[in-house]
DRENDO-1510 file (C-alpha; in Angstrom, 1 decimal, always signed):
<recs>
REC; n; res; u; v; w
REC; 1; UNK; +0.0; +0.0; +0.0 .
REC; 2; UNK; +2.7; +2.7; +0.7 .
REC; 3; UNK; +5.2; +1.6; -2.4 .
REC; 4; UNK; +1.2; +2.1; -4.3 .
REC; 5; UNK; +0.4; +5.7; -2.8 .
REC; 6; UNK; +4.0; +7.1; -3.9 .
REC; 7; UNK; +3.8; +5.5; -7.2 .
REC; 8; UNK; +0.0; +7.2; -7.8 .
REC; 9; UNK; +1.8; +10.4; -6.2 .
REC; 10; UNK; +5.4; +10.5; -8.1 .
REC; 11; UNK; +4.2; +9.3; -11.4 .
REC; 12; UNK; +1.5; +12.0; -12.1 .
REC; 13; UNK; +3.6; +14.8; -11.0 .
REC; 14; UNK; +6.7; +13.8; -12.7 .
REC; 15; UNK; +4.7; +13.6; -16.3 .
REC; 16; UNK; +3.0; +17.1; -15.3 .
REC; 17; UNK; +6.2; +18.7; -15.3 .
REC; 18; UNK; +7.7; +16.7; -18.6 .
REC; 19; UNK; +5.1; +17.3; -20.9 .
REC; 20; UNK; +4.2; +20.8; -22.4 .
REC; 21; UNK; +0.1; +20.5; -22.6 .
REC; 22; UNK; -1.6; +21.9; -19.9 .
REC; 23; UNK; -1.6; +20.9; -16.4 .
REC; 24; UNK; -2.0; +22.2; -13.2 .
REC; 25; UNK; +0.9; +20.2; -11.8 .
REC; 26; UNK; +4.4; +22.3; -11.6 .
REC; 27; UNK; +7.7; +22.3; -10.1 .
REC; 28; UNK; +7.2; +25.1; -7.1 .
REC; 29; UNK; +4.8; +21.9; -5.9 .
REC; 30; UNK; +8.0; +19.7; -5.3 .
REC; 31; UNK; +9.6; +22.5; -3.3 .
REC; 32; UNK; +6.4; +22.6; -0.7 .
REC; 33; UNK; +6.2; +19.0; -0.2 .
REC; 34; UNK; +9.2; +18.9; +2.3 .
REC; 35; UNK; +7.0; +22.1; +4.4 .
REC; 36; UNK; +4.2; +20.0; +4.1 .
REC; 37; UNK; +5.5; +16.7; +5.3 .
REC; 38; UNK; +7.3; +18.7; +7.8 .
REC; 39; UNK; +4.4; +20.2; +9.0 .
REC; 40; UNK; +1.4; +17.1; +8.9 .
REC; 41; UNK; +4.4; +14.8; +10.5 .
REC; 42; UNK; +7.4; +16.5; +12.1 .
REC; 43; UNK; +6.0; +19.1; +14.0 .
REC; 44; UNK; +2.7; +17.9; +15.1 .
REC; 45; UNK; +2.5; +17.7; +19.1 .
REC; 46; UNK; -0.6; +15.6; +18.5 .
REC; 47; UNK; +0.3; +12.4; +17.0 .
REC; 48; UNK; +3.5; +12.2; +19.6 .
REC; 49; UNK; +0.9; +10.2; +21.5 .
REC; 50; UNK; +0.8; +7.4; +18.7 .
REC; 51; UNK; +4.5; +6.1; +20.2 .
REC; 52; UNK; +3.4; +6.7; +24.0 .
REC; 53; UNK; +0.2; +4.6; +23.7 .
REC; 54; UNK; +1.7; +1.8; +21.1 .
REC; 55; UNK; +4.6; +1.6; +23.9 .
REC; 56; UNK; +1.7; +1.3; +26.5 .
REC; 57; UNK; +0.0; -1.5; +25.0 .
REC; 58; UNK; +3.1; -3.8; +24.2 .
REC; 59; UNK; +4.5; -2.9; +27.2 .
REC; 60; UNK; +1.1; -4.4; +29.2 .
REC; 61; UNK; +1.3; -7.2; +26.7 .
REC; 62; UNK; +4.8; -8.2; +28.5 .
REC; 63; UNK; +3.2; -7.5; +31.9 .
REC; 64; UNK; +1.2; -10.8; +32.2 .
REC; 65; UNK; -1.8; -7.9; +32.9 .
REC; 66; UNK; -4.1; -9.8; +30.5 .
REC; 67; UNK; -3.2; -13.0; +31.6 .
REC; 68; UNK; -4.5; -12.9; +34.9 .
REC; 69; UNK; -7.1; -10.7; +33.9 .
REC; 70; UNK; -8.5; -14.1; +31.7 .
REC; 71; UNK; -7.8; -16.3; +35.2 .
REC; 72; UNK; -9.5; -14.5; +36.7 .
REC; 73; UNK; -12.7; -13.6; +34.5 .
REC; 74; UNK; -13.4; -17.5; +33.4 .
REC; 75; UNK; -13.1; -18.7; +36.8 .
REC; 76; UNK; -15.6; -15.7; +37.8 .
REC; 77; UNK; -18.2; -16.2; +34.7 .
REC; 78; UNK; -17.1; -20.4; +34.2 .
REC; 79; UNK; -20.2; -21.4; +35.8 .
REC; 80; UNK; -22.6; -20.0; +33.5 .
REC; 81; UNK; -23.4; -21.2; +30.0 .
REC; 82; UNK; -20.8; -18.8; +27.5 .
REC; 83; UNK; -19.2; -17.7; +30.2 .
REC; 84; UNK; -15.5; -17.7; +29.0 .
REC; 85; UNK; -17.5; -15.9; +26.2 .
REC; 86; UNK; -18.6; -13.8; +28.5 .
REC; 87; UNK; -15.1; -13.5; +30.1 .
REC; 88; UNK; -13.4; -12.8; +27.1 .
REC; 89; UNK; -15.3; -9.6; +26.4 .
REC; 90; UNK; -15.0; -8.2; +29.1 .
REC; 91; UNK; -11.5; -8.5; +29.0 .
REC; 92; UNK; -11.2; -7.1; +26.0 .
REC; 93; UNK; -13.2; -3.8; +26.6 .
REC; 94; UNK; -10.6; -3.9; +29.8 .
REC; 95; UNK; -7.3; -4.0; +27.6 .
REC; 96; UNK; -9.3; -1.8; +25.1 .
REC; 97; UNK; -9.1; +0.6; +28.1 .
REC; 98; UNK; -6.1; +0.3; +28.9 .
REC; 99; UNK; -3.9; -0.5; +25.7 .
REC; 100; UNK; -5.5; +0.7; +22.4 .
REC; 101; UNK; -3.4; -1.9; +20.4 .
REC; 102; UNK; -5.6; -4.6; +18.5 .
REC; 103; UNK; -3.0; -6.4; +17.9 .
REC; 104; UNK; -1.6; -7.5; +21.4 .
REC; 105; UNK; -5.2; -8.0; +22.7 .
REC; 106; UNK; -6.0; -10.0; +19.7 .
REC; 107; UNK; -3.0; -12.2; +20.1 .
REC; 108; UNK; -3.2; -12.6; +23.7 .
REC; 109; UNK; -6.4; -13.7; +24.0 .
REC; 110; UNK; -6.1; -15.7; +21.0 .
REC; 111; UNK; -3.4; -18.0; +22.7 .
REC; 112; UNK; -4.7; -17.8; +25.9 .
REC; 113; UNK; -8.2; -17.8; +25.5 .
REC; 114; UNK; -8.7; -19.9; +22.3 .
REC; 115; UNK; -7.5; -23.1; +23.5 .
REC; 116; UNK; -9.7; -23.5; +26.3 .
REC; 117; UNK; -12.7; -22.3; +25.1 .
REC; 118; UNK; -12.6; -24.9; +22.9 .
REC; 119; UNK; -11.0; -27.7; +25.3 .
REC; 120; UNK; -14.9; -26.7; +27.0 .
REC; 121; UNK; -16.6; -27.7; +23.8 .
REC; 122; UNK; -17.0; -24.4; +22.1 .
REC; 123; UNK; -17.9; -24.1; +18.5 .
REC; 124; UNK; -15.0; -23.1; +16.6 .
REC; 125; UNK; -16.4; -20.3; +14.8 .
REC; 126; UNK; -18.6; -18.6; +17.3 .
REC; 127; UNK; -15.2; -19.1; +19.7 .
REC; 128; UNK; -13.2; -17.5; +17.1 .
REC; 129; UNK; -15.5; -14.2; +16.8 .
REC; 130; UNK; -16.2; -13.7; +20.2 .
REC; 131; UNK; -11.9; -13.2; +20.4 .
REC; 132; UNK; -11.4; -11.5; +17.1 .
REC; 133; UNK; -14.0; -9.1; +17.6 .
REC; 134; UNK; -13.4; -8.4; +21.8 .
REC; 135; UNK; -9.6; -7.8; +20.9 .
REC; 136; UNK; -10.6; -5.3; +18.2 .
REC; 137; UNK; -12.6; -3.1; +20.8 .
REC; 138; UNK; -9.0; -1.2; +21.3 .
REC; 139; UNK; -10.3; +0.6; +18.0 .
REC; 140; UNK; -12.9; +2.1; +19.0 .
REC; 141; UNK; -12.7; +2.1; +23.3 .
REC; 142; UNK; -10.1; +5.0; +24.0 .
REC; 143; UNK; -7.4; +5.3; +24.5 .
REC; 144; UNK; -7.3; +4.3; +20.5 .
REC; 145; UNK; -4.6; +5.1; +17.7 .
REC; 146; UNK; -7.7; +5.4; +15.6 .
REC; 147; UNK; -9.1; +8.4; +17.5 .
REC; 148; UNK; -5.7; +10.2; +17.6 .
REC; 149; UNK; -5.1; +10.1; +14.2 .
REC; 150; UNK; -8.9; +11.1; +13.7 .
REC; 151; UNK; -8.9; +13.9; +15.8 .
REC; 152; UNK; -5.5; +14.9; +14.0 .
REC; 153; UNK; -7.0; +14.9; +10.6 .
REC; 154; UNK; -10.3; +16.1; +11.8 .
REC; 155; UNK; -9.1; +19.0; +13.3 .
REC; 156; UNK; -10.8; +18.3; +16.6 .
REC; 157; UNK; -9.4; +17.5; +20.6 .
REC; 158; UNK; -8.4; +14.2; +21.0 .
REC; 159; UNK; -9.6; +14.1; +24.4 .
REC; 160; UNK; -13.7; +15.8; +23.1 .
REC; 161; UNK; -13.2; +12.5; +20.7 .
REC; 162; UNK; -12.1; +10.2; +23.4 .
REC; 163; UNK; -15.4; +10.9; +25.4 .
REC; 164; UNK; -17.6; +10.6; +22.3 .
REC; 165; UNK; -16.1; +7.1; +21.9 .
REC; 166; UNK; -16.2; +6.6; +25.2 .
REC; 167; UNK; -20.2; +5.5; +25.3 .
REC; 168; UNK; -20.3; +3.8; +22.0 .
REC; 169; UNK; -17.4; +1.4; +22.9 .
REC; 170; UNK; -18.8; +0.4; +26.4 .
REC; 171; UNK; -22.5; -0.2; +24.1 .
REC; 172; UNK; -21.0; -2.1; +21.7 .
REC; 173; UNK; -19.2; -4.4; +24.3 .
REC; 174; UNK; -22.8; -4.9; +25.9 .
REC; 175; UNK; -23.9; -5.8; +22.7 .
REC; 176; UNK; -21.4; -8.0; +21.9 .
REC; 177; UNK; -22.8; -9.6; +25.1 .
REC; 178; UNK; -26.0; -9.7; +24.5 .
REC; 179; UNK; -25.2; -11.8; +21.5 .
REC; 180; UNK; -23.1; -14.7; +23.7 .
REC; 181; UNK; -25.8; -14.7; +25.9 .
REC; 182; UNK; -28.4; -15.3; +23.7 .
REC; 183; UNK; -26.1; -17.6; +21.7 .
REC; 184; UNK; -26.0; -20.1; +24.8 .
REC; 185; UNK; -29.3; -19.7; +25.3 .
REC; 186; UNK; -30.8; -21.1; +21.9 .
REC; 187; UNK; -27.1; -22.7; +21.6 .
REC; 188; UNK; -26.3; -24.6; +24.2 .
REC; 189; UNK; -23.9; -27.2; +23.0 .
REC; 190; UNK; -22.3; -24.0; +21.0 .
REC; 191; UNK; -21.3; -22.0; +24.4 .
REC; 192; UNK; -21.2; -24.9; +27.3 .
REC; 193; UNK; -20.6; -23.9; +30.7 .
REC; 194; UNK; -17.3; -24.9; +32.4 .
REC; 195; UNK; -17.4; -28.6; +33.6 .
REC; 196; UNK; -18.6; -28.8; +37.3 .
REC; 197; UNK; -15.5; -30.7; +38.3 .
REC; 198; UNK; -13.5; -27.1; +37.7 .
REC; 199; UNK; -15.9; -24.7; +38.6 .
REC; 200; UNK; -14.0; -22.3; +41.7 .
REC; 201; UNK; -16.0; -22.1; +44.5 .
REC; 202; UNK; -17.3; -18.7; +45.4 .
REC; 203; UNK; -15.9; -17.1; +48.6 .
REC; 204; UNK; -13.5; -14.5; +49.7 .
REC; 205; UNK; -10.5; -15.9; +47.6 .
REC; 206; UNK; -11.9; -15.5; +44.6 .
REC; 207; UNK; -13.3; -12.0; +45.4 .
REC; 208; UNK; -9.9; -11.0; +46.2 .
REC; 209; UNK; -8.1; -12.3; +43.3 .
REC; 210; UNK; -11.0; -10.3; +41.6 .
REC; 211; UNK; -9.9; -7.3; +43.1 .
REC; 212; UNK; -6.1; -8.1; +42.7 .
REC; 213; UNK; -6.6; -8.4; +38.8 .
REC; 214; UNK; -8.8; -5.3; +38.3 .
REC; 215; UNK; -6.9; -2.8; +40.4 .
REC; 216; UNK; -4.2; -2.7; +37.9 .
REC; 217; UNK; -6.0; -2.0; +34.6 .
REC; 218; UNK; -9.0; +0.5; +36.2 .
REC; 219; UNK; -6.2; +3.0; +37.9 .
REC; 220; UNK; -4.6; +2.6; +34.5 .
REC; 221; UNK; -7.5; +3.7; +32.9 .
REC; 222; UNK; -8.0; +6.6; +35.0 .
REC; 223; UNK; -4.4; +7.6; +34.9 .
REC; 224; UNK; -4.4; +7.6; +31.4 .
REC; 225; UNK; -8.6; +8.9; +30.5 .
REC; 226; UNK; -9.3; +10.5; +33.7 .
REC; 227; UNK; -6.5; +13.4; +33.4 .
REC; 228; UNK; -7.4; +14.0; +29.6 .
REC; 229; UNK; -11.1; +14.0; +30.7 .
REC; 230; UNK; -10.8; +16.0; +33.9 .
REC; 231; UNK; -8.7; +18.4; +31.9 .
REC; 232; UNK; -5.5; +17.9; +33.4 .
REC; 233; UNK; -3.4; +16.6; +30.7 .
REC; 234; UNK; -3.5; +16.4; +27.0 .
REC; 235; UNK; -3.6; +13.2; +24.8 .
REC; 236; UNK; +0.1; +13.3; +24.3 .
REC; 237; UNK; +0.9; +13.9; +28.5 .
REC; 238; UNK; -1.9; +11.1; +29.6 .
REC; 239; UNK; +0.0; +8.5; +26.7 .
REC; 240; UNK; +3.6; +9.2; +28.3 .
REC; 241; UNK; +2.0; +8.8; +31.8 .
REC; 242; UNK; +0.5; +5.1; +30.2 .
REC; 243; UNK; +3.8; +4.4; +29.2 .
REC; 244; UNK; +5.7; +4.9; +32.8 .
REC; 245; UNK; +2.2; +3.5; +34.5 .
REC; 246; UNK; +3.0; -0.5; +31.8 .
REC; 247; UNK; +6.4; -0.1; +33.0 .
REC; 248; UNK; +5.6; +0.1; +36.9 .
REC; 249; UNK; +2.9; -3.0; +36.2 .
REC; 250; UNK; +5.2; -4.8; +34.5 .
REC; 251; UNK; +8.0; -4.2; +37.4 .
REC; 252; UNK; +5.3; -5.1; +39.5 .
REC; 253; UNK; +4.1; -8.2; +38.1 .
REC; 254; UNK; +8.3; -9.6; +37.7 .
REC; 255; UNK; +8.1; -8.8; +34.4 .
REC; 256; UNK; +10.6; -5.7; +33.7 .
REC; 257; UNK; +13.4; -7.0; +32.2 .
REC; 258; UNK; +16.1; -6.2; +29.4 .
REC; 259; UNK; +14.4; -8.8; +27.1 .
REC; 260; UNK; +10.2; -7.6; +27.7 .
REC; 261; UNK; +12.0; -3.8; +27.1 .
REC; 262; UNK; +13.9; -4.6; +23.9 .
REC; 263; UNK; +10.9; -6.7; +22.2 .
REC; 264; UNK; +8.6; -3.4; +23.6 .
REC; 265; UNK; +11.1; -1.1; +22.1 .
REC; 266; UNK; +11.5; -2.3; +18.8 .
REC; 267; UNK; +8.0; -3.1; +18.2 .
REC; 268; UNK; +7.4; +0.4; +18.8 .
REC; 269; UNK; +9.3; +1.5; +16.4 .
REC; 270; UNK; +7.9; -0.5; +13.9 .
REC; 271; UNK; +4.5; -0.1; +14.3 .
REC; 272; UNK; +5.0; +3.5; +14.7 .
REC; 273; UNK; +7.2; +4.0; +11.4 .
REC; 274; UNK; +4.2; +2.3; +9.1 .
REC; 275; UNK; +1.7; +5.1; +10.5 .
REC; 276; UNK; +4.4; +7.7; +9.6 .
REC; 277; UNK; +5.6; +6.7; +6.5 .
REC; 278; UNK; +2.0; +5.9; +5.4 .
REC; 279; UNK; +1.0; +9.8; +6.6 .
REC; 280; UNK; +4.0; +10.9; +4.6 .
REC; 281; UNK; +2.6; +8.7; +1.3 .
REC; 282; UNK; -1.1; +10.3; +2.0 .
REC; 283; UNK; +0.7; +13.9; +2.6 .
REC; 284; UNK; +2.0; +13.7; -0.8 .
REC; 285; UNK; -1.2; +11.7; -2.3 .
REC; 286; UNK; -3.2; +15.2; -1.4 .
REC; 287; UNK; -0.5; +17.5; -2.7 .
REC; 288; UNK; -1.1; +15.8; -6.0 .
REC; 289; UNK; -4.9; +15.4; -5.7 .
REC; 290; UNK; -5.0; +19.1; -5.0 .
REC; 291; UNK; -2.8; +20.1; -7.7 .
REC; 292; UNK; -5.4; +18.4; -10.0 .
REC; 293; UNK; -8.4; +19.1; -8.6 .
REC; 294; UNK; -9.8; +16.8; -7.1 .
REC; 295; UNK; -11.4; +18.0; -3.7 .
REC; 296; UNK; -13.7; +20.7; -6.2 .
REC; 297; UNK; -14.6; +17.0; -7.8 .
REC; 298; UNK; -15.4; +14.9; -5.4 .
REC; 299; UNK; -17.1; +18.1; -3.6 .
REC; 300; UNK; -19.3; +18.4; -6.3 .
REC; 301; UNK; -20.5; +15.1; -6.7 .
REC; 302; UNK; -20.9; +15.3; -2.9 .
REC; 303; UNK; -23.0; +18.4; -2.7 .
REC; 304; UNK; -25.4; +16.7; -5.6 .
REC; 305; UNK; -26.4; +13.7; -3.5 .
REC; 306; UNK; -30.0; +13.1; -3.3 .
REC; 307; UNK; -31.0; +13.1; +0.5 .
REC; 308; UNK; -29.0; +16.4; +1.4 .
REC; 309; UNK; -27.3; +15.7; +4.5 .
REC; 310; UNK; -28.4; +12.3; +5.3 .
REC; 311; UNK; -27.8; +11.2; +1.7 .
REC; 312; UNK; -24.1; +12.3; +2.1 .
REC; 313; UNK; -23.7; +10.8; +5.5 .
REC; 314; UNK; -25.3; +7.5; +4.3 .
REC; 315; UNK; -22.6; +7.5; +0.9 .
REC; 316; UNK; -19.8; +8.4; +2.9 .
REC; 317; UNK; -20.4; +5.3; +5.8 .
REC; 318; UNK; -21.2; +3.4; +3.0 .
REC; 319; UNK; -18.0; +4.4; +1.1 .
REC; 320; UNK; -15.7; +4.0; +4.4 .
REC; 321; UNK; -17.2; +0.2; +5.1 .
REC; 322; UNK; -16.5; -0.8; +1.7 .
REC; 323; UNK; -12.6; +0.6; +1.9 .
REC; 324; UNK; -12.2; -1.6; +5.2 .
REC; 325; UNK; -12.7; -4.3; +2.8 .
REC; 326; UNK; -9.2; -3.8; +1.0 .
REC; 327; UNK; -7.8; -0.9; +3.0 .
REC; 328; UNK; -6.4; -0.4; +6.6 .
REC; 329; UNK; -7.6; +2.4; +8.8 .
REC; 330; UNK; -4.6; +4.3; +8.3 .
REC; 331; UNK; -4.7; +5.0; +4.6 .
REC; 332; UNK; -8.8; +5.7; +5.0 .
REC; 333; UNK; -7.9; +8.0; +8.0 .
REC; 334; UNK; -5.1; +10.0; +6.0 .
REC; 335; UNK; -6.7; +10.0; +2.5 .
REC; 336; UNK; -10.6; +9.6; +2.6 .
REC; 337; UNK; -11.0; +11.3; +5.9 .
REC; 338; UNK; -9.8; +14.8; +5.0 .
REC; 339; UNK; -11.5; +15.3; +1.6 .
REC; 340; UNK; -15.2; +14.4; +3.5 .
REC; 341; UNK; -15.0; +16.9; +6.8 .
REC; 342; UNK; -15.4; +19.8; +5.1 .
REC; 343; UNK; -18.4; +18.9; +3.3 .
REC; 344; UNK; -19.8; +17.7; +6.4 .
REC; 345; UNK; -18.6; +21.2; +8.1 .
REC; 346; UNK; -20.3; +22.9; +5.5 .
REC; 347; UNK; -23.9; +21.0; +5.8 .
REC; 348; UNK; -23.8; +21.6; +9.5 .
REC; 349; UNK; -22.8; +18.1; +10.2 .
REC; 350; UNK; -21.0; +18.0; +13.7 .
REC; 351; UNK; -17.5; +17.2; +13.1 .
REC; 352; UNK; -17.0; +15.5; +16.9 .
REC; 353; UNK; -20.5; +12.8; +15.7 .
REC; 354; UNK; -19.3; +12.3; +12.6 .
REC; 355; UNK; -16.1; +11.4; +14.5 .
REC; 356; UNK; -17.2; +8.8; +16.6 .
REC; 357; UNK; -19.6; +7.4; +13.6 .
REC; 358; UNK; -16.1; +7.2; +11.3 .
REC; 359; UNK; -14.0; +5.3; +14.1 .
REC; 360; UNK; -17.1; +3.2; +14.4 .
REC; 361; UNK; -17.1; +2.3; +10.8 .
REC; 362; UNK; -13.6; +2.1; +10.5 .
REC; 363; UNK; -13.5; -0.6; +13.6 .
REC; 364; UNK; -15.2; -2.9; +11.1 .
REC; 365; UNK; -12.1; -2.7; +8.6 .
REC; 366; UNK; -10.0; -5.1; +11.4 .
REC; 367; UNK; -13.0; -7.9; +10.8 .
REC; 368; UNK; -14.1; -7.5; +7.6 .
REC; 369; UNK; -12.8; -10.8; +4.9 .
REC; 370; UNK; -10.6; -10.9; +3.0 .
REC; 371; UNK; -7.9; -8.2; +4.4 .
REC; 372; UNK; -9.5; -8.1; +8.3 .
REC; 373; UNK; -6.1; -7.3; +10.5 .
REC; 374; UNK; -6.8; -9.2; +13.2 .
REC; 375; UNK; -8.7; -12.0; +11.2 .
REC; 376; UNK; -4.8; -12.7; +10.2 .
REC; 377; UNK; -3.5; -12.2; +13.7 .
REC; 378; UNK; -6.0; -14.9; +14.8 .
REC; 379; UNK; -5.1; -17.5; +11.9 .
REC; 380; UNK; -1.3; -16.6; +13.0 .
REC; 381; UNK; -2.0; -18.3; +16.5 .
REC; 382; UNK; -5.1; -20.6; +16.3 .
REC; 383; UNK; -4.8; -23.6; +16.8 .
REC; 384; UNK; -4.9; -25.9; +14.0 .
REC; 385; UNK; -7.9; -27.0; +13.8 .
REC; 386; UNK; -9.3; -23.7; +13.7 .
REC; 387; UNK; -9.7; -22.9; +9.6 .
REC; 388; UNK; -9.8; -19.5; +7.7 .
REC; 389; UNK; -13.5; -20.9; +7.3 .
REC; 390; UNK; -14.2; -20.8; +10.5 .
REC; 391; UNK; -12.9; -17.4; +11.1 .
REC; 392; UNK; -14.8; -15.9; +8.9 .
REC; 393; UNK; -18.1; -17.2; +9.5 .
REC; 394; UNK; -17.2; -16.6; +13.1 .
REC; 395; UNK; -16.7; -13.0; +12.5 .
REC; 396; UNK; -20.3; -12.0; +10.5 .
REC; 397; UNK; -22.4; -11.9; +13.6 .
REC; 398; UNK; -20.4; -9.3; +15.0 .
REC; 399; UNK; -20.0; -7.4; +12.1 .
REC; 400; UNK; -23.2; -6.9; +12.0 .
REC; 401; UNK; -23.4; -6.3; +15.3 .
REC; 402; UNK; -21.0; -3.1; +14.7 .
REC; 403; UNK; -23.3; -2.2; +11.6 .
REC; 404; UNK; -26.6; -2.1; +14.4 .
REC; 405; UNK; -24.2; -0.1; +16.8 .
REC; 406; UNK; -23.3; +2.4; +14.0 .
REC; 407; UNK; -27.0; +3.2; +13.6 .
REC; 408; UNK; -27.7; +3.4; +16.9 .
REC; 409; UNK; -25.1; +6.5; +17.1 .
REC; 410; UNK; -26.6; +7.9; +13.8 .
REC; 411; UNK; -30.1; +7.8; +15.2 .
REC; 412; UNK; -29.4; +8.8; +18.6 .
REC; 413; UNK; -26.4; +11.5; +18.3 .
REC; 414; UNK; -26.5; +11.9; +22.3 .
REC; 415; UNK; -24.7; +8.7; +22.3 .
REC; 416; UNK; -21.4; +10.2; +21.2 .
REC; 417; UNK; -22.3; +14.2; +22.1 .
REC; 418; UNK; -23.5; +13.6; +26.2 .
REC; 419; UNK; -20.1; +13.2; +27.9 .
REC; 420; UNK; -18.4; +15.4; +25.6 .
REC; 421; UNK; -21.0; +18.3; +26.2 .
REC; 422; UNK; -20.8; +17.2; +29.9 .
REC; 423; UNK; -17.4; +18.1; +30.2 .
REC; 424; UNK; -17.6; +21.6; +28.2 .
REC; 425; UNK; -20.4; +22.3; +31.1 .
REC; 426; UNK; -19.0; +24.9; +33.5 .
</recs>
């Protein structure tokens, strides 16, 4: 994808300057582009919480955090029918909270989750959505790389657009509960209970281990959401708090060591120079999409939909699901993102709802076949009798699932404006 967005770039521009007919393309645009990149990349205090918050949620990864938080979850839902299910959303909307990387969650629970859920008798493919799609609730539950780099291209606070989200996530994690729970109802054999012969037994040991394991993630969560929404620190501060708060867990839990810090270190790195170099790509994609016109285009054919406002809103969702069939977040974010808002601006659309509906829509990309992110990280660490097949049949339910949540937000706009307009209250 980024060798494909410098080639559409690089190839237009160089032929605008070689040939003699009339183009809008020149030279003085080649000069700009190092201001621009320098500009959308190098000097924006914003996206410096992209490395603090990828850091964060590797970091945890190493910590063990989400292993005990599994422990302890089955053993405190086991006894119900779905309740590892049950379990392993509710972890997920936890290390949503307190991560924001898909990846690590999805992996994680993958290997630790996976295996005994279907050691219980769980069907594969329900087992394999209820994972895939509670690991993915780090896009959409903030603190979320999605949002940041929304609120960046959007022009709006990251911390306005992590309350928004903040209400949608937690709904569609109910949801996504609703659906195990009614699974094991007219499913039985499909979401068993844990066998009586390992069921804990309820008491004070287990309601202190309950205790033990939440502690950790809920005082990360309010170290890292409660000073952006209390207004005592921006995005960028709360992430490099997250950061030093994984390394004290991880010290904590025996985990801090040379190895865990290394592996944290370089994944970082990585991760963080494909959102980069991508927003470089897109930087230069716009220079040349400007140069030829294409905003006046593409605003044109958006001001002519039938329906007004809610005809645009319902072509551009419709647009942005059908990208996160072939395209990750990042390129929609960085290319598609920034040529919508201000036609949405300028039919009174609130940029801070239509937020929250994007990140919601773009949260499907990681699940939808055949490109899904975290379908892949799934297949990478299933075990083998686990198929593609299976995986993707899996996944539907909760697609749909998102779809239902999506509308939800677009019918009732309180669900994403409440907290947000709670905190601008004096």
């Amino acid at each position: 994808m980024l060798f494909t967005l410098f080639a559409s770039d690089l190839v237009p521009t160089l032929l605008g300057i070689s040939y003699p007919w009339d183009t809008p393309i020149r030279m003085a645009r080649l000069n700009i582009l190092p201001q621009r990149i320098f500009g959308s990349v190098m000097d924006n205090y914003t996206l410096v919480a992209v490395p603090f918050f990828i850091f964060m949620g590797v970091m945890l990864e190493k910590s063990g955090l989400a292993e005990e938080l599994l422990k302890t979850m089955g053993r405190l839902f086991g006894a119900l029918r779905g309740g590892m299910a049950i379990s392993v959303v509710v972890v997920g909307a936890l290390l949503a909270a307190s991560t924001g990387v898909v990846g690590a969650s999805v992996v994680t629970m993958a290997v630790l989750a996976l295996p005994v859920m279907l050691k219980y008798g769980y069907d594969k493919a329900f087992a394999s959505g209820v994972v895939v799609s509670s690991g993915t609730l780090g896009q959409i539950i903030p603190p979320s790389i999605v949002l940041i780099i929304l609120a960046d291209q959007m022009g709006i606070s990251v911390g306005d657009l992590f309350l928004g989200a903040f209400i949608p996530g937690l709904l569609l994690a109910f949801m996504y509960i609703l659906w195990v729970v009614w699974v094991a109802w007219r499913h039985p054999a499909a979401a068993p209970a844990m066998p009586v012969d390992e069921r804990p037994e309820w008491g004070r040991e287990l309601a202190m281990l309950v205790v033990r394991s939440l502690i950790p993630p809920l005082a990360l969560v309010f170290v890292v959401l409660g000073t952006i929404f209390f207004g005592i620190a921006s995005a960028t501060e709360a992430g490099a708090a997250g950061a030093l708060g994984a390394l004290i867990l991880a010290a904590i839990n025996r985990r801090l060591n040379m190895g865990n810090l290394r592996a944290a270190m370089d994944q970082t790195v990585r991760l963080t120079s494909m959102v980069f170099m991508i927003l470089v790509a897109a930087t230069v994609f716009i220079m040349v999409f400007n140069a030829l016109r294409g905003p006046r285009i593409v605003e044109e054919l958006l001001l002519n939909l039938p329906g007004g406002e809610w005809g645009f809103l319902f072509f551009v969702m419709l647009t942005i699901f059908a990208l996160g069939f072939f395209l990750d977040f990042i390129e929609i974010s960085f290319i598609a993102v920034p040529l919508v808002v201000p036609i949405a601006l300028s039919f009174g659309l609130d940029p801070l709802w239509l937020g929250v509906l994007i990140a919601l829509n773009l949260q499907a990309s990681f699940l939808t076949p055949p490109f899904g992110f975290s379908l892949f990280y799934l297949k990478g660490v299933a075990p083998p009798g686990v198929t593609t097949w299976h995986i993707y049949r899996g996944v539907v339910p909760f697609i749909l699932i998102q779809l239902l949540a999506l509308t939800l937000v677009i019918t009732f706009p309180q669900l994403a404006l409440w907290l947000p307009g709670m905190s601008m209250t004096p």
